[in-house]
N, C-alpha and C positions, 0 to 999 in steps of 0.2 A: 671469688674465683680469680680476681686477678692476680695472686699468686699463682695459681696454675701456670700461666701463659709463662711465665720466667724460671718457674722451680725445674728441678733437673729430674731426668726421671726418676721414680721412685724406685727404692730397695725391695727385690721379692717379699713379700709378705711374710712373715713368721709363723712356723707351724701353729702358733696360738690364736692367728686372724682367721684360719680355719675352722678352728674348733668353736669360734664363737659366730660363723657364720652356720654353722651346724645348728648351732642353740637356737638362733633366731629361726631357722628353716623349721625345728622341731615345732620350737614353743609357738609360732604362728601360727603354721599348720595344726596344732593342737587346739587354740584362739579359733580361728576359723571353723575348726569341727565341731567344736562345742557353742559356737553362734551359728549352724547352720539353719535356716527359715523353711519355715515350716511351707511358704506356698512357693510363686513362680513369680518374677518379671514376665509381665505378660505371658502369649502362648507358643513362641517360639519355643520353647523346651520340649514343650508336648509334638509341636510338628517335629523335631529336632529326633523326640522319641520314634514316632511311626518308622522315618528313614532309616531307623538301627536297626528298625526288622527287615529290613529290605537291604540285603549286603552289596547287592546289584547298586543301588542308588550310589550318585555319586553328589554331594551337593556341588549346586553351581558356581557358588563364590566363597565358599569356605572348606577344602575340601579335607583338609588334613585332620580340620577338628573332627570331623564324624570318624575319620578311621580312629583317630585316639580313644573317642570314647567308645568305639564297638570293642579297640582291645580291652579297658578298662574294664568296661561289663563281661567279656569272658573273664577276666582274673579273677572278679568279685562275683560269677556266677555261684560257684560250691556256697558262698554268703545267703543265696537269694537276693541279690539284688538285681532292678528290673536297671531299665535306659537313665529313669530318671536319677534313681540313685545313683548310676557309673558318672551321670552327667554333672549331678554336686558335689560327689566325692574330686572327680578331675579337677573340680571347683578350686576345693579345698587345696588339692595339691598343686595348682598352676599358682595360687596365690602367693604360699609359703617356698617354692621355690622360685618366685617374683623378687622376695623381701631378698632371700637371698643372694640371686646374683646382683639385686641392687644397693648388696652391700660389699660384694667382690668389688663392681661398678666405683662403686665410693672409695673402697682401699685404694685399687688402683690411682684412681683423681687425683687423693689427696697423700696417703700414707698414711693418714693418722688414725689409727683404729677406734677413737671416741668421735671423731667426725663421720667414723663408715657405720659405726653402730646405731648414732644418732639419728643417721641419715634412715637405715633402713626400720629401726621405730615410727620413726614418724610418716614415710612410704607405708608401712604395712598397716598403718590404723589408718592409713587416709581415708575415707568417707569412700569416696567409690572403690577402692579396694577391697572393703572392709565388705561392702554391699554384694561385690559379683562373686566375692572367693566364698561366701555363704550362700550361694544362687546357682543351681542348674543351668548354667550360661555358658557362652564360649568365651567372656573377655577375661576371666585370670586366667586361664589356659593359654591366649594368645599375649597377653602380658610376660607373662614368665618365656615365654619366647623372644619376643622384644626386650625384657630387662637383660638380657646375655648377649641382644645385641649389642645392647648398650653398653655392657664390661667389654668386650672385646673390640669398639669401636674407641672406649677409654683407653686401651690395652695399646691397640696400633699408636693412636695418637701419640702417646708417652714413649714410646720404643720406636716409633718412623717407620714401623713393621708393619710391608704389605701384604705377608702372607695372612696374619693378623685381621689386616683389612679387609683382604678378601673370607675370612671366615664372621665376620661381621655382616657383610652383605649375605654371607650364605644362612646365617641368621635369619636375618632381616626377611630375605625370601621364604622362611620356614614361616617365619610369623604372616606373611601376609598371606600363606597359605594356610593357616589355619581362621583365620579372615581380613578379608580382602581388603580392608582399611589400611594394612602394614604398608601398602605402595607408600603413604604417608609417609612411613618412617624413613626413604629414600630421601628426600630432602634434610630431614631433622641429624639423620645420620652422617650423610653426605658434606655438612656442613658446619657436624659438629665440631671435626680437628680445630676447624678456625675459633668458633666461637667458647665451647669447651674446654680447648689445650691452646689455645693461643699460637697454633702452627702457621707458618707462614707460607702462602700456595705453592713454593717451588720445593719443601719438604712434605706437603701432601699431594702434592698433585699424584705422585706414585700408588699414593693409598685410597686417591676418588676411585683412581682407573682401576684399582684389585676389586675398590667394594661393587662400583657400576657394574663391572664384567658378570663376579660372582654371582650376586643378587640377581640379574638380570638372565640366568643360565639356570639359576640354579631352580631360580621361580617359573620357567619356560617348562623347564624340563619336569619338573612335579607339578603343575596344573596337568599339561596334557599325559602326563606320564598315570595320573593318578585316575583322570579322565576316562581314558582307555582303558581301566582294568575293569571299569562297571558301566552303569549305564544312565550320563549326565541326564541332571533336570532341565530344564530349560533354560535359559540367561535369561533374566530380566533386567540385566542393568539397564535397560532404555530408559526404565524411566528416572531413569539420574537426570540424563541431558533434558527430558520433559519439563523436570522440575527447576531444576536450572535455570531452563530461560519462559519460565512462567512469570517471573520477576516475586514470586508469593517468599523465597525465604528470604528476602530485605527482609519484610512485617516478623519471621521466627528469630530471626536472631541475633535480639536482645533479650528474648526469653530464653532462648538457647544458651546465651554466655551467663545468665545467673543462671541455671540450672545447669547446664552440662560444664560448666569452668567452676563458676567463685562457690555457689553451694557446695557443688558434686567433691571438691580438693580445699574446704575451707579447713583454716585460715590461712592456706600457702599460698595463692595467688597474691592476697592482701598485701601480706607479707614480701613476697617478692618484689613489690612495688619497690620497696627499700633498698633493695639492689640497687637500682640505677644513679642513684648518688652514692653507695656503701662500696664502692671500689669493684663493682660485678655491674657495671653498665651493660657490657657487649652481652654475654648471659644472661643476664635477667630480660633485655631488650628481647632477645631470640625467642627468648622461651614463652612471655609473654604474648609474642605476636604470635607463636603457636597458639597459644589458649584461641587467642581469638580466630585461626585458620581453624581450629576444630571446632568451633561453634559456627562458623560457618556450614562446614560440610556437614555437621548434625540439622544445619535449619534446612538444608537441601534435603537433606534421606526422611528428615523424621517429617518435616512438614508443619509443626507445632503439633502433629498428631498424638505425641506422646511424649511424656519425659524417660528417659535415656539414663538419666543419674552420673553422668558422666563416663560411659563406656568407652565412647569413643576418643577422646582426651587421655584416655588410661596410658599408652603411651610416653606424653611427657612426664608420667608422677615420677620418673630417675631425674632429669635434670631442674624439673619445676622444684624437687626438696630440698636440692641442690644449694640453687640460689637462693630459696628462703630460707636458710642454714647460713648460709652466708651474708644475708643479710641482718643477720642478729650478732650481738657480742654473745662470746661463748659460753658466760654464763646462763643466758636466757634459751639453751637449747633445750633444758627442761621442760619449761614452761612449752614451749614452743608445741613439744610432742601432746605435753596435756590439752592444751587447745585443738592441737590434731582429732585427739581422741575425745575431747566435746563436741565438735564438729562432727564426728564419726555416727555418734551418739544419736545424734538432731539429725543426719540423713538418715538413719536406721530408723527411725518416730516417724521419718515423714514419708519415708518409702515402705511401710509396714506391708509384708505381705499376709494374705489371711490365707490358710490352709484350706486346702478343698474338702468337704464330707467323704471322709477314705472310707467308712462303712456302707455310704449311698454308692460310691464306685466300685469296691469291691461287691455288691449284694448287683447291682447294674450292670458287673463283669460273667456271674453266674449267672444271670438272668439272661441276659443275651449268648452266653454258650448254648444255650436249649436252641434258638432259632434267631434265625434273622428278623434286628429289631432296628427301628425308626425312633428315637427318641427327642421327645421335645420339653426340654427344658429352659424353668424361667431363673436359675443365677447360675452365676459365671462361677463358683465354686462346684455345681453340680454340673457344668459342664465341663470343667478341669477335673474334676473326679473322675467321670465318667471314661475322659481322653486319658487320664493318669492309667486306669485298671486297664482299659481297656483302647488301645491305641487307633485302633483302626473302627472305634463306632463311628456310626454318621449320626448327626445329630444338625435336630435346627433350636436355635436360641433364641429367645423367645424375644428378649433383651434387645438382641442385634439386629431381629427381624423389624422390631419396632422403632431403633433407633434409625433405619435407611428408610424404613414407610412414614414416621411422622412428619418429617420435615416436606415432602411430597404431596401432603393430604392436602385438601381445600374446605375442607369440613368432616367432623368427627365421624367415625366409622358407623351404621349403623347397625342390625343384628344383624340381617339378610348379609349384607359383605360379609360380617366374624362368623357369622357360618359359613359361607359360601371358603372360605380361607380355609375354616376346618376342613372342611370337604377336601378339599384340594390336597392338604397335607397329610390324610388317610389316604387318598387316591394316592397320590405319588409312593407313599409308602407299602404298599397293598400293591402297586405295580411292580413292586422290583422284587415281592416275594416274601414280604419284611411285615411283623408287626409296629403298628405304630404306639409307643408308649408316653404317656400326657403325665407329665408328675404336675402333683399338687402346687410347686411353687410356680409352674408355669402356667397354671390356674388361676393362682391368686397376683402373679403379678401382671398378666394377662387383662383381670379383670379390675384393676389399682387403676393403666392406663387406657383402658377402655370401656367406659363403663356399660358399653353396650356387649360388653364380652358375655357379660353374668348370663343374661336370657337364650344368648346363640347359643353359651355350653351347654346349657339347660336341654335344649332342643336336641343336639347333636348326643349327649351325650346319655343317649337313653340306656335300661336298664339290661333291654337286650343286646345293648350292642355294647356296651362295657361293662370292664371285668376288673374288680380290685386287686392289686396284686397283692397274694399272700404268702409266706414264708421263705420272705428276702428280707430279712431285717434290714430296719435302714431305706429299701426302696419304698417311697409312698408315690403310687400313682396309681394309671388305670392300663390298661389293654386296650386298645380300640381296634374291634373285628370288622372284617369287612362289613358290607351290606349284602 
C-alpha cells in the first residue's frame, strides 16, 4: 500500500470492472446458498425469530437488522419461508454483496482490476465470512453495510471529496445500526484517509468533519427514529462497563485473539505480519492493532463464554486482505486465496453446526396447537427444534437446568429432592394452565447425570398420571396431568 500514499487518483473504473463485480456478487451469493448449515450459532436466531412476530418490538442495540429481516420474510412469505429462513437467506445476501463492495473498495485503492478481484476472492472465502453468510445471523448483513463504507471512505480519500465522506459516515451509521459494534468502525474509518491513502491532515481534515457530522446524525436520528415507531426492549448495555472493570477479560483475551482474529481470518493475519517490512508498514501496523482492539472488545462481551468465530473482527476483512495481498509478490496471490479457502475449510469442521430434529419440532409445533404445553427437554437440538416450529414455546432444559444446579450442589441429589423438582415443575406448569410434557431424552439424560433420577421418575411418574404421546410422529415423550 505504500504506493497508494503517492499514486494519483485513479481513472473511473471501466464498464468491464462492473460487470465482474457483478460475477463475484452472483457466484458468492450462489457459493454461500449452497453451503448454507443446516443448524444455528448458538440461540440468538431463535430469540431474533420470536421478535419478527412482534412487529411492535424494536431490538435494543441492533435495530435495523430486525426491520431488514421482517421485510425479507414478507417478500419470501408466497415461498413459505418462516423468520429463520428470511434470517439466512439475508445471510446469504449481505455476504455476496460484502465481496462485492469490497471489490468496488479495492478498484477504487488501487485501479488494478486483478488486485480488486484478488482481493474480493480471498475476502469472500475468508473463514468468518464464509461461516456467518451460511448462518441465520446479523453479521454479513451488517458486513455488507460496512464493506460500502469502506468503498466510499476509499472513494473520498482518492478524490479529497467530502460530500463522499460524509456519505461514508452515513454508512457507517447504517452499519452500526444494524449492530451496534459499527461505533468501532468510526475510528478505523476516521483514520483511514491517513493510513489507507496516505493523505495528509490539512487535505482530510474536511473529510473527518463530513464523516464525524454524517455518522453522528445520521446514527442519532435512526436509533431514536426507529425507537419510536415500536416498542424498545430494554438496554442492557450496563453490563459492558460491569465487565469491563471486573478485570476478568485480561484472562479471555488471548483465547479471544486465536479464536476471534488468527483462526477466525487465517492465514491473513499471519500474512500481514509481512507488511510491515514489505513497504505497507503504516497499514499493516493499523490493521493489526485492530485485530487486537477487537479481540479485546470480544473478551469484554463474550467473557470466554463462547466462541464468536470472528464476528466481531468481520469489519476489518476489507483492509486486513488488503495488506496481506500486499504483502506477497504478485505471483503468490494464488496461492494466497487457496490457503484462504483451507483455512475456511478447518473453521467450517470446527464450527460444525448440527441440525435440530425438524420432525420432533414440527410434531411438538401441532402438538402444542391443541393446548397450552410446558415442555421439558434434555438436548439442545430438541430444544432449537422446538423454538425453530414453534417460537413462542416455553420450555425448560434439562441440560441448562443442570449445568447452573451442579456446580452449587454439596452432595449428589438424592430421590426425595429429584422428586420434589418434579413436583415443582408440574406445578408451575399446571399453574399457568399448561400441560407439562417430559420427553424421553430428558429422561435419559436426566437420569446419565443423576443417578438418583431413575427411582424419583419411577415414583412420579405413575401410570395414572402419565400419558404417552401418540400420533405425533417424531414426538416421544409423556403428558404429565395434574394430580
Amino acid at each position: 500500500m505504500a504506493a497508494v500514499a503517492t499514486a494519483a487518483p485513479a481513472a473511473a473504473p471501466p464498464a468491464g470492472s462492473w460487470r465482474a463485480t457483478a460475477a463475484l456478487v452472483l457466484g458468492f451469493g450462489l457459493l454461500y446458498a449452497l453451503l448454507r448449515q443446516p443448524g444455528l450459532h448458538g440461540t440468538d436466531a431463535l430469540t431474533l425469530q420470536r421478535w419478527l412476530d412482534e412487529p411492535r418490538i424494536v431490538h435494543p442495540h441492533h435495530p435495523l437488522y430486525l426491520e431488514a429481516a421482517r421485510g425479507l420474510r414478507w417478500l419470501l412469505a408466497p415461498c413459505g419461508a418462516g423468520g429463520i429462513e428470511a434470517m439466512g437467506w439475508l445471510s446469504v445476501l449481505g455476504g455476496a454483496l460484502a465481496v462485492g463492495a469490497m471489490h468496488r473498495a479495492a478498484r477504487a485503492l488501487r485501479g488494478s482490476p486483478a488486485f480488486a478481484v484478488w482481493l474480493a476472492v480471498c475476502a469472500g472465502c475468508a473463514p468468518a465470512l464464509l461461516y456467518f453468510a451460511t448462518l441465520p445471523e446479523l453479521h454479513a448483513p451488517f458486513l455488507a453495510v460496512a464493506a460500502l463504507a469502506w468503498w466510499a471512505t476509499v472513494v473520498a480519500a482518492r478524490a479529497s471529496s467530502w460530500r463522499i465522506a460524509a456519505l461514508a459516515g452515513a454508512l457507517g451509521a447504517l452499519a452500526t445500526l444494524c449492530h451496534a459494534t459499527g461505533q468501532l468502525l468510526v475510528p478505523l474509518l476516521g483514520t483511514a484517509p491517513f493510513w489507507l491513502a496516505g493523505l495528509r491532515l490539512r487535505r482530510a481534515a474536511p473529510l473527518l468533519l463530513a464523516f464525524a457530522l454524517a455518522h453522528a446524525l445520521l446514527w442519532a436520528a435512526g436509533y431514536h427514529g426507529l425507537r419510536a415507531l415500536g416498542d424498545p426492549l430494554p438496554d442492557s448495555s450496563a453490563f459492558l462497563s460491569e465487565r469491563a472493570g471486573s478485570g476478568e477479560p485480561l484472562a479471555h483475551f488471548v483465547a479471544a485473539l486465536g479464536t476471534e482474529w488468527l483462526w477466525a481470518f487465517l492465514p491473513l493475519p499471519v500474512v500481514a505480519l509481512a507488511g510491515l517490512w514489505r513497504g505497507a508498514a503504516l497499514p499493516a501496523a493499523f490493521v493489526l492493532l485492530g485485530g487486537l482492539g477487537y479481540a479485546a472488545v470480544t473478551a469484554v462481551l463474550v467473557q470466554g463464554q463462547a466462541d464468536e468465530a470472528g464476528a466481531y473482527a468481520l469489519p476489518l476483512l476489507f483492509p486486513l486482505a488488503a495488506v496481506a495481498l500486499d504483502a506477497l509478490p504478485r505471483r503468490h496471490r494464488g496461492l494466497l486465496a487457496v490457503l484462504v479457502a483451507l483455512g475456511a475449510l478447518g473453521h467450517q469442521a470446527r464450527h460444525r453446526t448440527v441440525a435440530p430434529d425438524h420432525e420432533f419440532g414440527r410434531a411438538a409445533a401441532a402438538f402444542a396447537a391443541e393446548a397450552g404445553t410446558v415442555w421439558l427437554v434434555g438436548a439442545e437440538i430438541e430444544a432449537q427444534a422446538v423454538r425453530w416450529h414453534a417460537p413462542r414455546a416455553e420450555l425448560v432444559e434439562a441440560w441448562a437446568v443442570w449445568a447452573h444446579l451442579a456446580p452449587r450442589l454439596s452432595a449428589p441429589l438424592g430421590e426425595q429432592e429429584a422428586f420434589l423438582w418434579l413436583e415443582a415443575q408440574a406445578a408451575l406448569a399446571h399453574g399457568e394452565g399448561a400441560r407439562l410434557v417430559v420427553t424421553d431424552a430428558a429422561v435419559a439424560f436426566l437420569v446419565e447425570q443423576v443417578p438418583a433420577f431413575g427411582p424419583a421418575w419411577a415414583r412420579f411418574c405413575t401410570p395414572q398420571r402419565a400419558r404417552r404421546i401418540e400420533g405425533f410422529a417424531g414426538l416421544r415423550g409423556v403428558v404429565i396431568a395434574p394430580r
